[in-house]
C-alpha positions as CSV (number, residue, x, y, z in Angstrom):
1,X,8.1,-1.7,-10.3
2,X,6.0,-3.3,-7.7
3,X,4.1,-1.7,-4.4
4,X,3.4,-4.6,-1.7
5,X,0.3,-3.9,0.5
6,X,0.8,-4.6,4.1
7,X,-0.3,-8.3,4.1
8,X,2.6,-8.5,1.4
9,X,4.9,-6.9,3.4
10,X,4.2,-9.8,6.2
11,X,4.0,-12.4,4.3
12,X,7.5,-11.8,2.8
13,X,9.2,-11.3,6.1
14,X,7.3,-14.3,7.3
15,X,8.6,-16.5,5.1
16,X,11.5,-15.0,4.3
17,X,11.8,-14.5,0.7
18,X,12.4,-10.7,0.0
19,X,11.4,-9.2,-3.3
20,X,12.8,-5.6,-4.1
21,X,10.5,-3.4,-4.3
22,X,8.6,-0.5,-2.9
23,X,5.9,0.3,0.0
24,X,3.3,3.2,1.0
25,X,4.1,5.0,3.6
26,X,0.7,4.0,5.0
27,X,1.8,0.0,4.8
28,X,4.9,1.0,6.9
29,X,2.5,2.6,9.6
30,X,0.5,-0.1,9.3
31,X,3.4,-2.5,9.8
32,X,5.1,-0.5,12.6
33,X,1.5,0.0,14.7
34,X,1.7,-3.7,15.2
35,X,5.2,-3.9,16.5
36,X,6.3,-3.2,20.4
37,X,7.7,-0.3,21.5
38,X,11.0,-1.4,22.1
39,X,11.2,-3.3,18.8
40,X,10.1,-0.3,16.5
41,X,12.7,1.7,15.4
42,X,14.6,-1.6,14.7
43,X,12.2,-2.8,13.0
44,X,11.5,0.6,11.0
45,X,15.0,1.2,10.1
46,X,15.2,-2.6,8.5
47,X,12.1,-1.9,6.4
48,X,13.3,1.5,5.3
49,X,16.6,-0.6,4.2
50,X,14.9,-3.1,2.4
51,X,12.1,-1.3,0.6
52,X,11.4,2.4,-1.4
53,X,9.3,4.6,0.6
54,X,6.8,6.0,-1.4
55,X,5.2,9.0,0.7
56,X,1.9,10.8,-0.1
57,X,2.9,13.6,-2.6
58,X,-0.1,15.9,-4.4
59,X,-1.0,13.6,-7.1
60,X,-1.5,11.1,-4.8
61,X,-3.8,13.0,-2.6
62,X,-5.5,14.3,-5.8
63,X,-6.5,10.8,-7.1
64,X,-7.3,9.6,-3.8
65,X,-10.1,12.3,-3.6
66,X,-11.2,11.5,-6.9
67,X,-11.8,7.7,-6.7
68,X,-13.0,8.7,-3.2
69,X,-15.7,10.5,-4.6
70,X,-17.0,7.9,-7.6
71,X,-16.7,5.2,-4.9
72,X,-19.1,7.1,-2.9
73,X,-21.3,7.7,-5.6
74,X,-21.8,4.6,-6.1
75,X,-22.0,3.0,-2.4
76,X,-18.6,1.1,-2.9
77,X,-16.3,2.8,-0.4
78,X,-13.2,0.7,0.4
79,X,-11.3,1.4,3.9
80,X,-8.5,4.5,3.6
81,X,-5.7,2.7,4.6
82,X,-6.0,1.1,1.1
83,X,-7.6,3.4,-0.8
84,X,-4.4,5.5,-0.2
85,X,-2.1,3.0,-1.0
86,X,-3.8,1.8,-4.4
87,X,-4.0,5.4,-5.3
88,X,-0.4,5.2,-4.4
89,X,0.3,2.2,-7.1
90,X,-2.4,3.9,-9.8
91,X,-0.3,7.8,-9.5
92,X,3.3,5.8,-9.6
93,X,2.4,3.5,-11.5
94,X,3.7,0.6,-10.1
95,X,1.8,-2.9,-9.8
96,X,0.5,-3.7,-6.8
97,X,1.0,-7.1,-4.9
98,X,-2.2,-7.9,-2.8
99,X,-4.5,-10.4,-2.1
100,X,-6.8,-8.0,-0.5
101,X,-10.2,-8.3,-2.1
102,X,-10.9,-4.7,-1.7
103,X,-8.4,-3.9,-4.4
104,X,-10.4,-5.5,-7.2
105,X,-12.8,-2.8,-6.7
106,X,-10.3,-0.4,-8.0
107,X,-9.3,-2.3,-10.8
108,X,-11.3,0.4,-13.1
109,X,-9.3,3.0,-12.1
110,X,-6.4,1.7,-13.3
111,X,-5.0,-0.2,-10.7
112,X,-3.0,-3.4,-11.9
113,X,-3.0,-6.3,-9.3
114,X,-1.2,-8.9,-8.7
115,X,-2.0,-11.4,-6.7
C-alpha cells in the first residue's frame, strides 16, 4: 500500500493521473490550508473520496516521539509535518511516495521511499 506526501498529492491532481492509495491526515491539512474558503469543503470531500485517511492513532504518536528523540540526538531534526507523516508510512507500513529530501533521513528507521 502506498502513502503520498503532500507534494504527491499535488502533483497527481495536477496532472491528473490518480493512483489509489492512502494520505496522512497531516497531507490533507496541509492540502486543505492552501485552498480558499469557499472551495474547501469541496475540495475536502473529493480528497476524502479518492484517498484512505490515515489519522494519527497511538503507535503513530509513539514512533513519532521516538525518531523525534534520536533525530535530536543527533542534530538531524526534520520539520513535523513530515516527521508525522513518515512515521505514519514506517507504523502502517505502507511505502511512501515523496520526493522530499527530508525523507531520506529517515530511511534508517525503516521508512521505504519511493520516489
Amino acid at each position: 500500500m502506498k502513502l503520498f506526501d503532500t507534494e504527491a498529492t499535488i502533483n497527481m491532481i495536477r496532472s491528473n493521473k490518480y493512483e489509489h492509495g492512502s494520505v496522512s491526515i497531516i497531507t490533507l491539512i496541509e492540502f486543505l490550508r492552501g485552498i480558499k474558503d469557499e472551495k474547501r469543503d469541496i475540495i475536502k470531500k473529493l480528497l476524502e473520496a479518492s484517498f484512505d485517511i490515515i489519522w494519527i492513532d497511538n503507535d503513530i504518536i509513539k514512533l513519532y516521539c521516538k525518531i523525534y528523540q534520536e533525530l535530536k540526538k543527533r542534530g538531524e531534526l526534520v520539520p513535523d509535518a513530515d516527521l508525522l507523516i513518515a512515521a505514519t508510512a514506517i507504523s502502517k507500513k505502507f511505502d511512501l511516495v515523496s520526493n522530499d529530501i527530508h525523507f531520506e533521513k529517515l530511511i534508517p528507521f525503516g521508512l521505504k521511499l519511493i520516489k
